[in-house]
C-alpha positions as CSV (number, residue, x, y, z in Angstrom):
1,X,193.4,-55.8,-89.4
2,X,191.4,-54.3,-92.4
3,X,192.5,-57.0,-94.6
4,X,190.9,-59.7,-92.4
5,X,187.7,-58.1,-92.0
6,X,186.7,-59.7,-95.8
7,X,187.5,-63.5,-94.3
8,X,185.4,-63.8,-91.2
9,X,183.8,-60.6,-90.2
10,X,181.7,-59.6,-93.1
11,X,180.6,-63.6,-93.8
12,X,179.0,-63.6,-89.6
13,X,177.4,-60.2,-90.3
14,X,176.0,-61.8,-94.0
15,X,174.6,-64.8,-92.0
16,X,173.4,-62.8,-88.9
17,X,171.4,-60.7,-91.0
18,X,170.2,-63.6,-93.4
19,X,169.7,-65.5,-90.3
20,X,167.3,-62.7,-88.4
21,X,165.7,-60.9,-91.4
22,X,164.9,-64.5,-93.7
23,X,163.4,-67.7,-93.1
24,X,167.2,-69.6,-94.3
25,X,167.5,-73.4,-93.8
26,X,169.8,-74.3,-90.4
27,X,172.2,-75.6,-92.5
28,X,172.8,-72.4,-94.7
29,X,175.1,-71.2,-91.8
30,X,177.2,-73.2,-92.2
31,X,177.8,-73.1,-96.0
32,X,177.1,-69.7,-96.0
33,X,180.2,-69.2,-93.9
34,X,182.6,-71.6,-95.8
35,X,181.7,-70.0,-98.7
36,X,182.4,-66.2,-97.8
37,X,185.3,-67.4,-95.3
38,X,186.8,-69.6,-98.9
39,X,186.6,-66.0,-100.9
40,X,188.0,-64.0,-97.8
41,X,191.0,-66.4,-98.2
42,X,191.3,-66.5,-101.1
43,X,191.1,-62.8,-101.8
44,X,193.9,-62.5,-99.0
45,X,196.3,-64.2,-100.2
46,X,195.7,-62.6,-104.0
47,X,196.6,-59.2,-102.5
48,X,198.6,-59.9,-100.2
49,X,201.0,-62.5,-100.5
50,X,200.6,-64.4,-104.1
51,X,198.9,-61.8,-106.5
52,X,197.2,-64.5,-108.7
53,X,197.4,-63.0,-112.2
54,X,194.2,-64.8,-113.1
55,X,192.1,-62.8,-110.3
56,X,191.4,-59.5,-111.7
57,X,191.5,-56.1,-109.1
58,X,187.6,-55.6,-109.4
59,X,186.8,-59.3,-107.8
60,X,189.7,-59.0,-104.9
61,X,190.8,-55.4,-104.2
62,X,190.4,-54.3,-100.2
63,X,187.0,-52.9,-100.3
64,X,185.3,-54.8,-103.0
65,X,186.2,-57.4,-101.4
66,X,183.7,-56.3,-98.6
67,X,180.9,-56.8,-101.0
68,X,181.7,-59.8,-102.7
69,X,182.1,-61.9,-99.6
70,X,178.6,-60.7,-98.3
71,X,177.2,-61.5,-101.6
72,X,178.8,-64.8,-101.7
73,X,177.9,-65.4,-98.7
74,X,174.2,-64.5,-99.2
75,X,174.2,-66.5,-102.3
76,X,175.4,-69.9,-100.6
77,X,172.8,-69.4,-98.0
78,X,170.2,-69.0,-100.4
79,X,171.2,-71.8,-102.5
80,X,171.5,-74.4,-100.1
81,X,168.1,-72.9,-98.4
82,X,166.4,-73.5,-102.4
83,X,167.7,-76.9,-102.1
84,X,167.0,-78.2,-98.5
85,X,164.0,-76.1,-98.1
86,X,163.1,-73.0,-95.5
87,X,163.6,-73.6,-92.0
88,X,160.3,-74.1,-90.4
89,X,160.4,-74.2,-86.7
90,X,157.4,-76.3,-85.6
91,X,159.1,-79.2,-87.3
92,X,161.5,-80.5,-84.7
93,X,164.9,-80.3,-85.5
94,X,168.3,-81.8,-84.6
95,X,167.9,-80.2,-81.2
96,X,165.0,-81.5,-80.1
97,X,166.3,-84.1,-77.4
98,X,169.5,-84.5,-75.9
99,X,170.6,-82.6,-72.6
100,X,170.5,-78.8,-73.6
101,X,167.0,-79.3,-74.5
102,X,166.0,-81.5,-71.3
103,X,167.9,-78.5,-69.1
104,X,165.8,-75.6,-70.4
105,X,162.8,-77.4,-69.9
106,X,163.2,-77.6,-66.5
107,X,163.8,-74.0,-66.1
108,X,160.8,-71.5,-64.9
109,X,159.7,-68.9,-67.1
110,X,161.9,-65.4,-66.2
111,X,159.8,-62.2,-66.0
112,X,160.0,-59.3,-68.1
113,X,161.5,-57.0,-65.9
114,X,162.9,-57.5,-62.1
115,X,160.7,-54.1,-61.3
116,X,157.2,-54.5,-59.1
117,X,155.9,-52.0,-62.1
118,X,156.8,-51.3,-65.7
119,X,160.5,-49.4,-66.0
120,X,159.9,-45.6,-66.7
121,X,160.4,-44.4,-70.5
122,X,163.6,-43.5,-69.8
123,X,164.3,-47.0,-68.8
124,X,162.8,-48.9,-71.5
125,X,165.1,-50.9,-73.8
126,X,164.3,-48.7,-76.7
127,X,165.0,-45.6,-75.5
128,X,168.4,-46.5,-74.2
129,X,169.5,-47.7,-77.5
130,X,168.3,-44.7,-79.5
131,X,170.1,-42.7,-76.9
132,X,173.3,-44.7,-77.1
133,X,172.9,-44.6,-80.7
134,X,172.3,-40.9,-81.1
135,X,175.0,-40.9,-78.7
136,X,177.7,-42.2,-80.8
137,X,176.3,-40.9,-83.9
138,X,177.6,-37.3,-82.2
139,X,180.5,-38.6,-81.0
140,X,181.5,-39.7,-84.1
141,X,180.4,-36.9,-86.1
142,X,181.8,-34.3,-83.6
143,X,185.8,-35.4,-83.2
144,X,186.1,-37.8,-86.5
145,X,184.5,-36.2,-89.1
């Protein structure tokens, strides 16, 4: 399982957090993820079933590998995001018509909360994940450390 975690997983969390922290091109996704996925693969099968004499240990050992497929990853997005341009999301894209679009229209707007008032503190969204997050932090630290 740890040796797949280089093909797929750390690509997604690369373009999650390009995708939520930069202002990438739509397209970069999908580069972005062929790229890192194409490394993952290729890093695989270097240590695992071929060992390519070419590929030095530094570029495709287990847990460098972690770190050059989210850089490789990051680097396609933010080449093909210098070439097509940054997304900008007033200027209607692919999705603008067509039946997903037409579908959501028609919804009505949902409230913020089903509650006649505002949830206590205890209820809020934040609160609950810093508790669940201190939470695991000493669950973690408590039987795994």
């Amino acid at each position: 399982f740890l040796t797949l975690i280089p093909v797929f997983v750390t690509p997604l969390c690369a373009l999650y957090l390009v995708g939520v922290f930069t202002s990438a091109h739509r397209r970069s996704g999908v580069i972005g993820i062929f790229a890192g996925a194409s490394y993952g693969m290729l890093a695989l099968l270097d240590r695992e079933i071929l060992d390519i004499s070419w590929l030095p240990a530094w570029f495709t050992g287990r847990w460098v590998a972690l770190l050059w497929s989210f850089a490789i990853t990051c680097i396609a997005a933010f080449l093909t995001t210098l070439s097509l341009g940054k997304y900008d999301p007033s200027q209607p894209g692919e999705s603008s018509t067509g039946w997903l679009r037409e579908s959501s229209a028609s919804l009505s707007d949902l409230p913020l909360h089903p509650f006649d008032r505002p949830p206590s503190l205890w209820l809020r969204p934040e609160t609950l994940a810093f508790r669940l997050i201190a939470a695991t932090l000493s669950i973690l630290w408590t039987f795994f450390w």
